[in-house]
PLY file of the C-alpha trace (Angstrom):
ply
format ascii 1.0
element vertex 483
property float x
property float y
property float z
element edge 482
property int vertex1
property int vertex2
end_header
13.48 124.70 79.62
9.84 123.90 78.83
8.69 120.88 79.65
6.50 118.64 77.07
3.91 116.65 79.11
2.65 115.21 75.71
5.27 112.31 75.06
4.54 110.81 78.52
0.73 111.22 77.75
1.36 108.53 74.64
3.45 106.53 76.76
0.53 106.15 79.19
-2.53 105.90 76.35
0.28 102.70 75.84
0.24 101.77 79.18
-3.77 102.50 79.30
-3.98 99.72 76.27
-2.08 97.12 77.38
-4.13 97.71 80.79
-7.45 97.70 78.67
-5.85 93.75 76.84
-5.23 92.30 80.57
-8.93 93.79 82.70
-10.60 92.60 79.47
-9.46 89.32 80.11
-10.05 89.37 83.92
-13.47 90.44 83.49
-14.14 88.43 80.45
-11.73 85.13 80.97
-11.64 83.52 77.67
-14.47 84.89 75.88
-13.65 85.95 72.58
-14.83 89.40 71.49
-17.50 87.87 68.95
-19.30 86.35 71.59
-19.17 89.27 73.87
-20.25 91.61 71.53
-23.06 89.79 69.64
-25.58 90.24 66.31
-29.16 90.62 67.58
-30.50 88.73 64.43
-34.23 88.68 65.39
-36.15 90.55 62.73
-37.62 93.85 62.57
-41.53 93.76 63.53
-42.85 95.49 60.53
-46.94 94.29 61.22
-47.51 97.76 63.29
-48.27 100.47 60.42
-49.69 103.78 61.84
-50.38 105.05 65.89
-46.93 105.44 66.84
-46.54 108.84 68.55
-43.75 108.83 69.74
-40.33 106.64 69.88
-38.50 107.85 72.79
-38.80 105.08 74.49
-37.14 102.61 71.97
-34.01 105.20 71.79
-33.66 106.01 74.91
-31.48 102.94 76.07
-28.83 103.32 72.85
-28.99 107.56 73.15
-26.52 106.94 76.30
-24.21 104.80 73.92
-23.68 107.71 71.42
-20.21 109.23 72.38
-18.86 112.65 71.44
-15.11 111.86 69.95
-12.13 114.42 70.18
-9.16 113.97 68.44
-5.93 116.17 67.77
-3.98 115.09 64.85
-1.64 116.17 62.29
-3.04 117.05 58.81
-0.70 116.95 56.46
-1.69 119.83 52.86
-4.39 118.71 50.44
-7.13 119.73 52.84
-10.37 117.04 53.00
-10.01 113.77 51.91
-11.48 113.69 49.18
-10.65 114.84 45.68
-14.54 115.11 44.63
-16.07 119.02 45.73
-19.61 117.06 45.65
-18.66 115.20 48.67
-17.75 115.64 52.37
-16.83 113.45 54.66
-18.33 114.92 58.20
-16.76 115.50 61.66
-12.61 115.16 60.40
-11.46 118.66 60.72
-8.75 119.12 58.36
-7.08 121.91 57.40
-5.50 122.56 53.98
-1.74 123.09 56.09
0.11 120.96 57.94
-0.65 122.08 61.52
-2.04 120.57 64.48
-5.89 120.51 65.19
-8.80 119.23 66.67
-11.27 117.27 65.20
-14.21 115.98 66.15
-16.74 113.56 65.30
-19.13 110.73 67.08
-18.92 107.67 68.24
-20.64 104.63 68.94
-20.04 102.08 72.49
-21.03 98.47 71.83
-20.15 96.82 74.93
-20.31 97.21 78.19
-16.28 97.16 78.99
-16.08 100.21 76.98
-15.24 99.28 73.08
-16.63 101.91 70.58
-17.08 101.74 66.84
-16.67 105.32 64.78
-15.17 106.00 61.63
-11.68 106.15 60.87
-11.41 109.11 58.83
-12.17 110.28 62.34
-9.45 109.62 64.19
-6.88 109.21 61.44
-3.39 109.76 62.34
-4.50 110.86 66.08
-1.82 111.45 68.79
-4.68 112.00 71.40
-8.34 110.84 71.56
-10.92 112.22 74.49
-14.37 110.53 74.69
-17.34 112.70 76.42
-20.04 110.65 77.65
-23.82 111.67 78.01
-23.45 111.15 81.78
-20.41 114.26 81.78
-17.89 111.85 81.96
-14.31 112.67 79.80
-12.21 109.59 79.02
-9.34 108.90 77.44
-9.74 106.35 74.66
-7.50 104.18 73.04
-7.19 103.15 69.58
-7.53 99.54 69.14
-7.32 99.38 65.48
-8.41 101.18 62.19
-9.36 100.06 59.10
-9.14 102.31 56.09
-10.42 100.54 53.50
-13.77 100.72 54.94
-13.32 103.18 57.31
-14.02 101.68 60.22
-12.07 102.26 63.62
-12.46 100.49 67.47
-11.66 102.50 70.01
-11.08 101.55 73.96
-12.09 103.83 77.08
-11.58 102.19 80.54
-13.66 102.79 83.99
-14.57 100.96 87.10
-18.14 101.32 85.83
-20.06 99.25 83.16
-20.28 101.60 79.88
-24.09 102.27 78.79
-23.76 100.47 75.21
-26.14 99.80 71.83
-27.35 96.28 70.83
-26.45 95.52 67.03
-28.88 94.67 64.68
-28.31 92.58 61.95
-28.30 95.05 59.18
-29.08 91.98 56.44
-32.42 92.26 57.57
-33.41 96.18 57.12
-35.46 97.01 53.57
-36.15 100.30 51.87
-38.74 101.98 53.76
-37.58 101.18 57.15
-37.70 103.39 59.68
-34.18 104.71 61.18
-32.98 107.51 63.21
-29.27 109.00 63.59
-27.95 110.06 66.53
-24.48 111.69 67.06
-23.25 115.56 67.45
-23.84 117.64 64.65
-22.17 121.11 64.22
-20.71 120.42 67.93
-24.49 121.43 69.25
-24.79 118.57 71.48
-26.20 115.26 70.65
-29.20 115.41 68.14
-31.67 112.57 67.00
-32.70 112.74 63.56
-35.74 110.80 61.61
-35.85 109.70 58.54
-36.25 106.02 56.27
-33.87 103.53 54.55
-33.76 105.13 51.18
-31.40 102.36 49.80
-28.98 99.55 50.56
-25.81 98.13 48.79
-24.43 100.71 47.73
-21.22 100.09 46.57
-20.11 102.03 43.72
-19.87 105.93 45.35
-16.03 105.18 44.75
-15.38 107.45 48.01
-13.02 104.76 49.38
-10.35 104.30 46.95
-9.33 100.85 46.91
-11.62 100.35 49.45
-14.84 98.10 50.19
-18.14 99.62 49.81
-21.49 99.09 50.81
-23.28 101.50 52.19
-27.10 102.06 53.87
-27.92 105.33 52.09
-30.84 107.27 54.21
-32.28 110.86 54.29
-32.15 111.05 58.22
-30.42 114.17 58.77
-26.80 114.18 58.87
-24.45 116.90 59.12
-20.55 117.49 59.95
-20.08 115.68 63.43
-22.00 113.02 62.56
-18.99 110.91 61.99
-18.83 107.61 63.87
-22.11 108.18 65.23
-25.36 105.80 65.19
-27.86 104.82 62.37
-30.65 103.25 64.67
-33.69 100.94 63.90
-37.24 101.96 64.91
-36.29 99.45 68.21
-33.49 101.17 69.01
-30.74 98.62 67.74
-27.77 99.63 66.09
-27.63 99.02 62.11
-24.96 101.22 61.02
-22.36 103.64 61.34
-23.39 107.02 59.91
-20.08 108.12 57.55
-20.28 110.34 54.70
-22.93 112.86 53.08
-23.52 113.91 49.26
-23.71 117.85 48.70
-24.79 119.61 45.95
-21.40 120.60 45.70
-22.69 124.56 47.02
-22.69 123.67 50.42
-21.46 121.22 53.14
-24.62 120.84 54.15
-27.45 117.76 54.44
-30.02 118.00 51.92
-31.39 114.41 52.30
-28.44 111.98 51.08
-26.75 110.36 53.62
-24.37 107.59 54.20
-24.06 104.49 56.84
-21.61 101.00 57.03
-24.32 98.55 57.89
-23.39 96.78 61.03
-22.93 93.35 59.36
-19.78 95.09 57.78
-18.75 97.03 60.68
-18.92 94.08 63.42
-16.82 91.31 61.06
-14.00 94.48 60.88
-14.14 95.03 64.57
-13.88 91.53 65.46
-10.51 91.23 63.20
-9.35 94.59 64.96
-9.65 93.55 68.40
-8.04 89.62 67.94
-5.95 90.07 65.78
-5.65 93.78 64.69
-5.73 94.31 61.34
-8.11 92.96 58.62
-7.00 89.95 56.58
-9.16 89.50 53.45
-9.42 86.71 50.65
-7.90 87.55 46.90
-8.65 86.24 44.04
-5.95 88.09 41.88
-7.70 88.80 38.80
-8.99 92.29 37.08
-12.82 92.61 36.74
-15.32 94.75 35.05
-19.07 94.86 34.88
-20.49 93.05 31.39
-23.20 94.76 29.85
-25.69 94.22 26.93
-23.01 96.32 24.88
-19.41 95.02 25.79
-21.37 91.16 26.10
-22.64 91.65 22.06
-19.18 93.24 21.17
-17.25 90.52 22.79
-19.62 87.88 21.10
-21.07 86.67 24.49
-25.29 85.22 24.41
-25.41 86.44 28.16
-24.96 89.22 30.03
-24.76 88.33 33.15
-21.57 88.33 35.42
-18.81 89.80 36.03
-15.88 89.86 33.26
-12.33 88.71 34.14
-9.96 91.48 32.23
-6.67 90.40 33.72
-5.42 87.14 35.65
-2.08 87.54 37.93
0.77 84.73 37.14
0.66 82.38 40.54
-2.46 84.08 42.17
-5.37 82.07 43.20
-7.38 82.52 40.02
-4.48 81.64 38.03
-4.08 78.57 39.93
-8.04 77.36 39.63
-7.80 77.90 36.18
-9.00 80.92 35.25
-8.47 82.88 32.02
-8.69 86.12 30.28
-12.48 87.44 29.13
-14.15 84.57 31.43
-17.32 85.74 33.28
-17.86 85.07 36.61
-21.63 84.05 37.58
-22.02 83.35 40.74
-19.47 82.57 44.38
-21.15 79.51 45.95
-24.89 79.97 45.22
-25.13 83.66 45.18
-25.18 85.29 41.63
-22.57 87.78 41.21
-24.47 90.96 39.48
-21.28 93.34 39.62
-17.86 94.12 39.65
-17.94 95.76 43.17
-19.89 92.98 44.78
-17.91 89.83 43.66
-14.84 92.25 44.85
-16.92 92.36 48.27
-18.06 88.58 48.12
-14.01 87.87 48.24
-13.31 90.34 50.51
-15.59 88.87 53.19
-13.89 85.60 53.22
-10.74 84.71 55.52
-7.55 83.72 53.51
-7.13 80.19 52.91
-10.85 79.51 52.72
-11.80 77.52 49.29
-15.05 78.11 47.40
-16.68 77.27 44.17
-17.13 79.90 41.31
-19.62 79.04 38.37
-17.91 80.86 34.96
-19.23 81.23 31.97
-16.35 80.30 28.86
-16.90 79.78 25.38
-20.68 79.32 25.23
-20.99 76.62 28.07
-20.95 77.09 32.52
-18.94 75.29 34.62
-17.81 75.23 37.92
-14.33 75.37 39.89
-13.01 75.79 43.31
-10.41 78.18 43.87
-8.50 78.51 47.42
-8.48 81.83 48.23
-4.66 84.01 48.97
-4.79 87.33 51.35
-5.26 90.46 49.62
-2.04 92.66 49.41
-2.51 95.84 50.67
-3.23 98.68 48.52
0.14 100.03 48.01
1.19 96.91 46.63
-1.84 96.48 44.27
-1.21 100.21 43.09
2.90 99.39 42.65
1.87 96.21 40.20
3.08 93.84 42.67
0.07 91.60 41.97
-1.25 92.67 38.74
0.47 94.52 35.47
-0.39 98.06 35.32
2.74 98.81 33.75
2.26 100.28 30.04
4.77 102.26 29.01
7.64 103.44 30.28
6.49 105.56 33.59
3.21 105.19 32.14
0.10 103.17 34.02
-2.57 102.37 32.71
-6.18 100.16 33.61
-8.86 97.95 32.26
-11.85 100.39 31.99
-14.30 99.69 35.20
-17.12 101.56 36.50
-14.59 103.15 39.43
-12.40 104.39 36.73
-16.02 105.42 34.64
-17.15 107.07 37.94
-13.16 108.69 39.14
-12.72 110.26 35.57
-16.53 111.17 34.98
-16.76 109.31 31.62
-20.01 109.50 29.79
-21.92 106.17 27.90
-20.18 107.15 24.77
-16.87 105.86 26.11
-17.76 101.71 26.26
-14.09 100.10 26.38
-10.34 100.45 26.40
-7.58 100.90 28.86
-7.61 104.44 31.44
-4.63 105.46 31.30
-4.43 106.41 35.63
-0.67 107.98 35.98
1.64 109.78 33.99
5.12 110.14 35.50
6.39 113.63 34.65
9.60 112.54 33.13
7.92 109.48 31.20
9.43 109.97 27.47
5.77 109.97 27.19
4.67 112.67 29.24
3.98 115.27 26.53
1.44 113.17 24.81
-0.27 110.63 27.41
-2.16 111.82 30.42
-4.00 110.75 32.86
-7.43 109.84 32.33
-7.06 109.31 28.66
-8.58 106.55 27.42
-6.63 104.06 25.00
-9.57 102.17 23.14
-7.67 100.88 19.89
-3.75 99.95 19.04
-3.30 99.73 15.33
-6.56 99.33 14.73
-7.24 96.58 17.30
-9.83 97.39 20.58
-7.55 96.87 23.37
-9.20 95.18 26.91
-5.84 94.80 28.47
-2.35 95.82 29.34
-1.34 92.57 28.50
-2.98 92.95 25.03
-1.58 96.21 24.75
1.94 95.69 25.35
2.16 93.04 22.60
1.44 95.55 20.05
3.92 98.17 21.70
6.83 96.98 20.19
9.79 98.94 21.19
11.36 100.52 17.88
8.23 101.24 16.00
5.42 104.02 15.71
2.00 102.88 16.45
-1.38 104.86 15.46
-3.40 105.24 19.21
-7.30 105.84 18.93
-7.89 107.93 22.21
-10.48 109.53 24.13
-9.48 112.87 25.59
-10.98 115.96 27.09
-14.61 114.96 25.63
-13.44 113.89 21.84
-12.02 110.83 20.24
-9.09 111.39 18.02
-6.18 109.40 16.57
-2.59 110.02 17.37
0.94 108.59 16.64
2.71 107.07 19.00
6.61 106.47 18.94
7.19 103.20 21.18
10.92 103.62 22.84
0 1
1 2
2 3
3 4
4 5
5 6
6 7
7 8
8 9
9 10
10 11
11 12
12 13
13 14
14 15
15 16
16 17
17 18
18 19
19 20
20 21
21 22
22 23
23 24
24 25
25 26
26 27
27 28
28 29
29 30
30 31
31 32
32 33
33 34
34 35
35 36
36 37
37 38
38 39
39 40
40 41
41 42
42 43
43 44
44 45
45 46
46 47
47 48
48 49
49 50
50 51
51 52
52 53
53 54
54 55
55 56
56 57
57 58
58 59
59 60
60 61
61 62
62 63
63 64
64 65
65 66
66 67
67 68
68 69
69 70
70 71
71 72
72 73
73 74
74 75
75 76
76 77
77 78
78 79
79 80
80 81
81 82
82 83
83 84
84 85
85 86
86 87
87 88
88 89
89 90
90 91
91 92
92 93
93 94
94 95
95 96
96 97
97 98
98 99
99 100
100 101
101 102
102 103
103 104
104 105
105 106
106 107
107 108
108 109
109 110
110 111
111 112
112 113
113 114
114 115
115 116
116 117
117 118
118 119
119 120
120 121
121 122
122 123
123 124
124 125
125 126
126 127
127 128
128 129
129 130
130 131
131 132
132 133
133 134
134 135
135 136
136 137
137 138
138 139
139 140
140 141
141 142
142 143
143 144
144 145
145 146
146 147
147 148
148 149
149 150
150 151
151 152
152 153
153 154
154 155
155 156
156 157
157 158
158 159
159 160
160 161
161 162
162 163
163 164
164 165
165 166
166 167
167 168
168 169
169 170
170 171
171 172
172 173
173 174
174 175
175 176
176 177
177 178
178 179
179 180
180 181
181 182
182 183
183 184
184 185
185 186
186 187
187 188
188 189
189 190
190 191
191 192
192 193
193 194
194 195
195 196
196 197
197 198
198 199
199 200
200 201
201 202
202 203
203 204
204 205
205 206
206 207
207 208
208 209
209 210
210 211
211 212
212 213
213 214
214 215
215 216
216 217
217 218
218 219
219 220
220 221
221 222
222 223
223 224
224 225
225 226
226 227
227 228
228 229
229 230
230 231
231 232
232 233
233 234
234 235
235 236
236 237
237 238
238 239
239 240
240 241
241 242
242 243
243 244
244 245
245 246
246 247
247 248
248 249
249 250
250 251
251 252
252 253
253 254
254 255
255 256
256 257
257 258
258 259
259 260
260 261
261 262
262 263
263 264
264 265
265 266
266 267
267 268
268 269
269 270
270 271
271 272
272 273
273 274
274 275
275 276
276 277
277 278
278 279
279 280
280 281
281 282
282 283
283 284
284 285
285 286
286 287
287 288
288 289
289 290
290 291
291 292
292 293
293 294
294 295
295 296
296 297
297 298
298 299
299 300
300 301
301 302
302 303
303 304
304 305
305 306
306 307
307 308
308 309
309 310
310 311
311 312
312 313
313 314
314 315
315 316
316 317
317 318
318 319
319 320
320 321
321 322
322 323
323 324
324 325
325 326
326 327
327 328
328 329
329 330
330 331
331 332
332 333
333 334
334 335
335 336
336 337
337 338
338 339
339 340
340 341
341 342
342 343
343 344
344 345
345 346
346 347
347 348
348 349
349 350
350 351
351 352
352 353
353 354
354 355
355 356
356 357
357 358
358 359
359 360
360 361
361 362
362 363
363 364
364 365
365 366
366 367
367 368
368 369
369 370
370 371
371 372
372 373
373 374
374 375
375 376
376 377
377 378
378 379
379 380
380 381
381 382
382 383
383 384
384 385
385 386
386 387
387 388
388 389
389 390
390 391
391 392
392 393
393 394
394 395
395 396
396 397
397 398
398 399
399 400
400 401
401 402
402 403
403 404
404 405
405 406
406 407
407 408
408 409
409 410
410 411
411 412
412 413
413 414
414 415
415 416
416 417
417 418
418 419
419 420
420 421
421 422
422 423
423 424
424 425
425 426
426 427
427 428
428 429
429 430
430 431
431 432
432 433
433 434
434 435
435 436
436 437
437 438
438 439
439 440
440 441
441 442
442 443
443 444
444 445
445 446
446 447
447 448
448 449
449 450
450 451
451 452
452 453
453 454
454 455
455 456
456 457
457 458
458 459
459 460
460 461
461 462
462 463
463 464
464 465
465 466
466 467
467 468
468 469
469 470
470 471
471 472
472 473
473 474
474 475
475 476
476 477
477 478
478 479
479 480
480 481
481 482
């Protein structure tokens, strides 16, 4: 009989954890995990332009803190995680069979007891994870917690030795032009440093993370598979993000200047939720939004543009509770103007369920304000099933609010402005033979449609209903018989 030595390795990785919860405590007594592992908020000194020759020195106390990550998983048929050729996520290894491999990827320590920040796409569905230090040393690492919907993971390694580990910068404060350097393990060639500047910031509408939270550092510091979970450095040496995805040309899995970090402001508040309370509880508002622009806000009769408009309201959700209706525009959470759908999404997001604050909406020509307590957001398989918002069309047949991650999923160019995506088909839906996914559904009998709700009033069962579509690249009317 062959004996499996694998089952008792998980049981100790459990035992290991446990172990990491109590010596965490005895080293740290009460001190939560936010004030162990704190924001260095002091700004970047930007007054030296020119004469610097050289910047080992300001990298060479966080170049220890860059891990190598091994991982063996399970990957399950579908191949890479994405369903976009012009993108690759770097440093997962999958394989397009289910079969058991090894990835690896980088990795990030930001404390001295030995947590590390990486990616979770990483060490997604991982039965073992190996961390190998700079100084030779191979640990076995824990997983503390993961976060998918911004890919984000914490991972735990234990040793009688303090862990070499970066200080955190506080991302807020980089601008376009800064300096920054990525470290981590490209190609498996051993760890690399690579220069480069802030190209952007905010980025939040790559739609990589589906039903995720993004807002990405974009920078042209070489990145390349491996660099997963690795470091996006200032010019000091201080930790502003966590290098995670690339853009190809869609030829090649290679850099060619686009790269991709979660700034650290993002990563730390996720880390913090991992390690107390281990998993990530976020505020919902319960509504459906989509940007407003000059050409929806002068179709819809609105004087301004700016905002974000409210396309659907859930019955009993917060929103519904404050008040809120049905083509209202959101201007601002608090005092910060809201400029897009993605960021009010993130602006909710970042605030704990249960926590109250004041909206300014625009409705029928006049601006007023009203507080709305925030619920927790359901997670994504309950958002997809309806549970908190009416996808439901047809029979077996879902369908959207058009939004700029539907415009940006389905590739749809400026001459499609409004109308309901229609985002899964179920193969024996009565209306599978003339629906599909991705169609767009811009009138009913004449009348633009904004939302399901709208829709399904003039779906009446028992009747045929004339559909003005966008399909394929054309417009074109069709007849629609309503079981």
């Amino acid at each position: 009989m062959e004996f499996s030595w694998k089952p008792m390795k998980i049981i100790r990785n459990a035992f290991i954890s446990l172990l990491s919860i109590g010596l965490g405590t005895l080293m740290y007594g009460e001190e939560s995990i936010a004030d162990l592992i704190k924001i260095d908020s002091a700004p970047l000194d930007r007054s030296l332009n020119g004469g610097v020759v050289s910047y080992s020195e300001s990298l060479s106390a966080t170049r220890p803190a860059v891990v190598n990550i091994a991982s063996t998983m399970k990957v399950k048929s579908g191949g890479t995680p994405s369903n976009d050729p012009f993108w690759r996520f770097f440093g997962e290894g999958q394989q397009p069979r289910e079969r058991e491999v090894q990835g690896q990827g980088s990795g990030v320590i930001i404390s001295a007891n030995g947590y590390i920040l990486t990616n979770n796409h990483v060490v997604e569905d991982a039965s073992e994870v190996t961390v190998s230090l700079q100084d030779g040393r191979t640990l076995d690492a824990v997983v503390v917690g993961t976060d998918p919907q911004t890919d984000v993971a914490v991972l735990k390694i234990e040793s009688e030795e303090s862990f070499p580990f970066a200080r955190i910068a506080d991302s807020e404060q980089i601008e376009v032009g800064d300096v920054v350097f990525a470290i981590g393990n490209p190609l498996g060639v051993g760890q690399t440093v690579t220069m480069g500047i802030v190209s952007a910031k905010g980025r939040d509408d790559l739609n990589m993370i589906q039903g995720g939270f993004e807002n990405f550092i974009q920078t042209d510091a070489s990145i390349n598979q491996g660099n997963s979970g690795g470091a996006l450095v200032d010019a000091t040496g201080r930790l502003i993000g966590i290098n995670t995805m690339i853009l190809t040309d869609g030829r090649s899995s290679g850099n060619i200047g686009i790269g991709f970090a979660i700034p650290t402001s993002l990563a730390h508040s996720v880390m913090v939720d991992l390690v107390e309370k281990g998993s990530v509880a976020r505020g919902f508002l319960g509504v459906g939004i989509q940007d407003l622009d000059s050409e929806l806000a002068e179709l819809m009769g609105f004087d301004d543009v700016r905002g974000v408009l409210i396309t659907s309201v859930s019955p009993e959700s917060p929103a519904d509770d404050a008040g809120l209706q049905l083509d209202d525009v959101v201007v601002k959470v608090g005092e910060r103007e809201v400029d897009s759908a993605n960021g009010l999404k993130l602006r909710v997001a970042a605030e704990d369920p249960g926590t109250k604050v004041e909206l300014t909406v625009y409705r029928e020509d006049r601006y007023f304000k009203t507080d709305v307590i925030l619920g927790e957001r359901p997670s994504n398989r309950e958002l997809f099933l309806g549970k908190t918002n009416d996808t439901g069309l047809l029979d077996g047949v879902e369908a959207e609010p058009l939004n700029d991650d539907l415009r940006n999923k389905y590739r749809f160019g400026d001459e499609v402005e409004s109308g309901l995506v229609v985002t899964s088909v179920s193969p024996d839906s009565p209306y599978a033979r003339q629906l599909v996914e991705g169609m767009v559904i811009e009138k009913i009998k004449g009348e633009v449609v904004y939302t399901v709700k709208d829709a399904k009033k003039l779906l009446e069962p028992g009747t045929k209903v004339a559909l003005f579509v966008y399909v394929q690249g054309f417009y074109r009317y069709m007849a629609l018989e309503v079981e």
